[in-house]
C-alpha positions in Angstrom: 2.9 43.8 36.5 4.0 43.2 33.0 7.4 41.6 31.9 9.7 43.5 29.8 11.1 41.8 26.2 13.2 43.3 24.0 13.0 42.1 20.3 15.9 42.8 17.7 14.3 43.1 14.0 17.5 42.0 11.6 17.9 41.7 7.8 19.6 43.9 5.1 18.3 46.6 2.9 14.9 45.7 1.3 14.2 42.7 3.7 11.1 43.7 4.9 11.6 44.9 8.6 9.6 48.2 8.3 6.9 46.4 6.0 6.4 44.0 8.4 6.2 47.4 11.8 3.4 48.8 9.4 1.6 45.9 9.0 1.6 44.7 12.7 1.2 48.5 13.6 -2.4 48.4 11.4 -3.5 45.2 12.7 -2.7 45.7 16.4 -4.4 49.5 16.4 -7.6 48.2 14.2 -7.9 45.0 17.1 -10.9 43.7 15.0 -8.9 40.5 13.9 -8.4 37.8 15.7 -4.7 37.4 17.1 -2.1 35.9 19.3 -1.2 39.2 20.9 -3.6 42.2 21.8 -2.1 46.0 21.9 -3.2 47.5 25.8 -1.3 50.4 25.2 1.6 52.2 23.0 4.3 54.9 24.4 5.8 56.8 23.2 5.3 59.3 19.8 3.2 57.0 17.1 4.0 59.5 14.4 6.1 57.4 12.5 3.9 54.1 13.2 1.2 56.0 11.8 3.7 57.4 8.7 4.5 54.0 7.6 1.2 52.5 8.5 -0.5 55.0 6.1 1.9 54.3 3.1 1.2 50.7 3.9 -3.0 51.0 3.5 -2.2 52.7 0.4 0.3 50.3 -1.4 3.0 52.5 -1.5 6.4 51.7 -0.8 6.8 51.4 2.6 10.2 53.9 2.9 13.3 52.1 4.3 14.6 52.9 7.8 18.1 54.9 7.0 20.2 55.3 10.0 19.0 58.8 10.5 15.7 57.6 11.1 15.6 54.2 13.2 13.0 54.1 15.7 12.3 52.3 18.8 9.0 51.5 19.5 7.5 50.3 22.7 3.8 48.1 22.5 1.9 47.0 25.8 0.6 43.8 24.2 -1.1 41.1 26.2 -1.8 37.5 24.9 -2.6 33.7 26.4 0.9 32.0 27.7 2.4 35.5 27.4 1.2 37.4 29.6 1.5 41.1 29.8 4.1 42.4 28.1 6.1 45.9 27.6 7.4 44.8 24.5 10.3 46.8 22.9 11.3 46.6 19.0 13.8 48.9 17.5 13.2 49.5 13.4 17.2 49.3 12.8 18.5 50.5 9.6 19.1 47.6 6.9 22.4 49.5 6.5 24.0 49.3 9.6 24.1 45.5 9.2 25.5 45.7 6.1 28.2 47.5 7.5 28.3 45.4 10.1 29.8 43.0 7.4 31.9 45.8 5.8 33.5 47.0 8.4 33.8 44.0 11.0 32.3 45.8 13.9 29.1 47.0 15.2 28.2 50.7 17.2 28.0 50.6 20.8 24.4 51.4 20.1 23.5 48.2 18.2 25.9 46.3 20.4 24.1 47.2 23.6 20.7 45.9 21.9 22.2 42.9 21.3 23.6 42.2 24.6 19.9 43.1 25.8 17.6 41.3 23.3 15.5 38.3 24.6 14.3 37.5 20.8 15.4 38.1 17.4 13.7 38.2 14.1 15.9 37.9 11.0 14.4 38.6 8.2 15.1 37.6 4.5 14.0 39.2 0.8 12.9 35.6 -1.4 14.7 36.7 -4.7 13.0 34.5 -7.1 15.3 36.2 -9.8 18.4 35.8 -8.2 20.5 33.7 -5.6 18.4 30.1 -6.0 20.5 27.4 -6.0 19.9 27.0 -10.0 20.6 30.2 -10.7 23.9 30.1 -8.7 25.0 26.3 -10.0 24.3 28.1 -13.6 26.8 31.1 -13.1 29.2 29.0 -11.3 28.8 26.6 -14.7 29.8 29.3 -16.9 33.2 30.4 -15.1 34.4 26.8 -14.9 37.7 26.7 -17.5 36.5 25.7 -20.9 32.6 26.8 -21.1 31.7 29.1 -23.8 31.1 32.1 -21.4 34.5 32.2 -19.7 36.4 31.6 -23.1 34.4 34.6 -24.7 35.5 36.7 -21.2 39.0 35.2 -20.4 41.1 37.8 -22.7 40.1 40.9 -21.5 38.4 40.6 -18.1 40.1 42.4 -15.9 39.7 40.2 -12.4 37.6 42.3 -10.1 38.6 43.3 -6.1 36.7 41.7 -3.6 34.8 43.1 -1.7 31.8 41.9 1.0 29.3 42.8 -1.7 30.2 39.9 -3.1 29.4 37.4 -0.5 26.4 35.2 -1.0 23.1 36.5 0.8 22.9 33.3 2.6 26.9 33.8 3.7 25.7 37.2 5.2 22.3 36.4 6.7 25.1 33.6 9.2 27.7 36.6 9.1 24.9 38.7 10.8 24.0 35.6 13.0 27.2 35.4 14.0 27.5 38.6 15.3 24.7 38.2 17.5 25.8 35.0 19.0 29.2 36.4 19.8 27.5 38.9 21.9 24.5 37.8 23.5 24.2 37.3 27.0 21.8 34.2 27.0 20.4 31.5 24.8 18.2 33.1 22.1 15.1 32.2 20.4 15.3 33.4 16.5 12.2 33.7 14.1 13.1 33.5 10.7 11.0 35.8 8.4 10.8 34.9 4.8 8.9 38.6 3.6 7.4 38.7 0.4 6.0 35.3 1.1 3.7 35.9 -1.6 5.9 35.2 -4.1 7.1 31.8 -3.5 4.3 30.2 -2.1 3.4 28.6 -5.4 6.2 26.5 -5.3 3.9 24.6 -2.6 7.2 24.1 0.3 6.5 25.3 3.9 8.9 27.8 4.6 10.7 25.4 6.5 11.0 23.9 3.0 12.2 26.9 1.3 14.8 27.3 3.7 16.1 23.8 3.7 16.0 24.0 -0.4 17.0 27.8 -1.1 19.1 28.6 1.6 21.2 25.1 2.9 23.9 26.9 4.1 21.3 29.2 6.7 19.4 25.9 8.1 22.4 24.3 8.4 24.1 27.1 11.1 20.8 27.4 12.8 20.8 23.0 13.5 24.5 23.2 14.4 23.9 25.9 17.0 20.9 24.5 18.8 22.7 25.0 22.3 22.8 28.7 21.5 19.5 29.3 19.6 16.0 28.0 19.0 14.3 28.8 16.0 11.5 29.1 14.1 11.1 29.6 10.6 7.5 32.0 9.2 6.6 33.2 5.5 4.7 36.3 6.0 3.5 38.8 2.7 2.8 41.7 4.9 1.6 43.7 1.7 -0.1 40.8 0.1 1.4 41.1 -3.6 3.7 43.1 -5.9 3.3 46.4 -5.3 5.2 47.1 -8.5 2.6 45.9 -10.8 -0.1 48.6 -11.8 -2.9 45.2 -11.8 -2.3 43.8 -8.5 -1.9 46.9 -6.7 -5.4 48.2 -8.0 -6.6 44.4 -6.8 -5.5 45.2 -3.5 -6.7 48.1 -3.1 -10.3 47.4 -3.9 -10.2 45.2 -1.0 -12.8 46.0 1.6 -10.4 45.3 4.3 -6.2 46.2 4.5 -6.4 43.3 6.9 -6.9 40.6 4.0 -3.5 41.7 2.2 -1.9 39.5 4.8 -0.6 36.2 4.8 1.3 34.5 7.6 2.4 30.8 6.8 3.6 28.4 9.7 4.1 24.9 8.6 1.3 24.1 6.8 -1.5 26.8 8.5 -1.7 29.8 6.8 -3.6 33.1 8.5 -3.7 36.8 9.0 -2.1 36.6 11.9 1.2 38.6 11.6 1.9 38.6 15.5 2.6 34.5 15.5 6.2 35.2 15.0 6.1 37.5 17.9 3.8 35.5 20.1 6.1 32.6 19.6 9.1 34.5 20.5 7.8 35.2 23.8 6.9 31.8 24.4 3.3 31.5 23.7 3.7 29.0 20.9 
């Protein structure tokens, strides 16, 4: 008999959840790599596994889940220390957190997944551009009284209304953690996705490391709250570069295998094995 998990993908627009479904979808169906977790079976209608999958192969962009179309999708998977497993993973709409923050409140729909989930995955977009802490010690630099930049603004800025759009992304990745703590029914175990992984592992940190450096205010909830979570931090490129650039998409392309496109980084081991975050949520690492 197998034992029934439920997993809750979170993360706001563009932070990789449906990237990651097509990914996992390709290497799970293909079973010639060599994995934590093996797919026995799938139920329900793959039509929009095998949508995303295919815009995946290709380098396309993976099309966001909008909350007309979030799915639920149910894998039979079996792996060492797990077991069998009827493993449930609803592709939630990056927008319906982020008006979880707007609004204060979430649907009875999303609420009832909450209450019901036995792991979470939160998943985060590495902005290399924006949001580091230089980048935000550098803006905060140039509104202090006195600096060039807020003299040259002071006269005729207008002071803006506040909104939640404002909030730091590391203030609303624990917004959306606080949430879920509020209504779980047990002690959760919570893998922290850094997507894109590609694009910061040059800076040579685990993503522990990033984590700790980047996003202080994140690492710091998750140590504080150890009696209500466990967690476990992952960098995974699901598509293996920039998509965006004309060069490294061709490169990936004219790879004789979809499989090499992905990296999955655990402390300092790095494979193609994008079920490890989902192997260790049910315990088998």
């Amino acid at each position: 008999m197998s034992n029934r998990a439920n997993l809750l993908f979170i993360g706001l627009p563009g932070s990789g959840k449906t990237t990651f479904v097509a990914a996992l979808w390709h290497v799970l169906s293909d079973r010639s790599s060599a994995t934590a977790l093996k797919l026995t079976k799938l139920s329900g209608d793959r039509t929009y596994l095998n949508q995303i999958t295919k815009e995946w192969r290709e380098c396309s962009q993976v099309p966001r889940t909008n909350l007309q179309t979030e799915q639920v999708v149910v894998l039979h998977l079996d792996g060492e220390g797990v077991g069998a497993v009827d493993l449930s993973i609803p592709d939630l709409a990056g927008e319906a957190f982020k008006q979880q923050l707007t609004d204060r409140r979430m649907s009875r729909h999303h609420d009832t997944l909450v209450q019901n989930a036995t792991g979470v995955m939160l998943f985060l977009h590495p902005d290399v551009q924006k949001g580091t802490q230089l980048a935000v010690a550098q803006q905060l630099e140039a509104m202090l009284p006195g600096s060039q930049t807020a003299q040259a603004t002071s006269a005729n800025t207008v002071p803006n209304t506040w909104s939640p759009d404002m909030l730091p992304h590391q203030v609303r990745l624990v917004e959306l953690l606080q949430f879920l703590l509020e209504r779980a029914q047990r002690k959760l175990r919570i893998a922290v996705v850094v997507s894109a992984w590609d694009l910061v592992e040059s800076l040579g940190m685990s993503p522990h490391g990033f984590i700790n450096r980047e996003i202080p205010l994140l690492q710091q909830f998750l140590a504080a709250n150890d009696d209500l979570l466990d967690h476990n931090v992952f960098g995974v490129s699901a598509q293996g570069g920039d998509i965006t650039d004309e060069a490294e998409k061709q490169t990936l392309l004219e790879l004789d295998d979809a499989l090499k496109r992905i990296k999955v980084r655990h402390d300092q081991e790095t494979s193609q094995d994008i079920t490890k975050p989902i192997a260790w949520l049910l315990g088998g690492g």
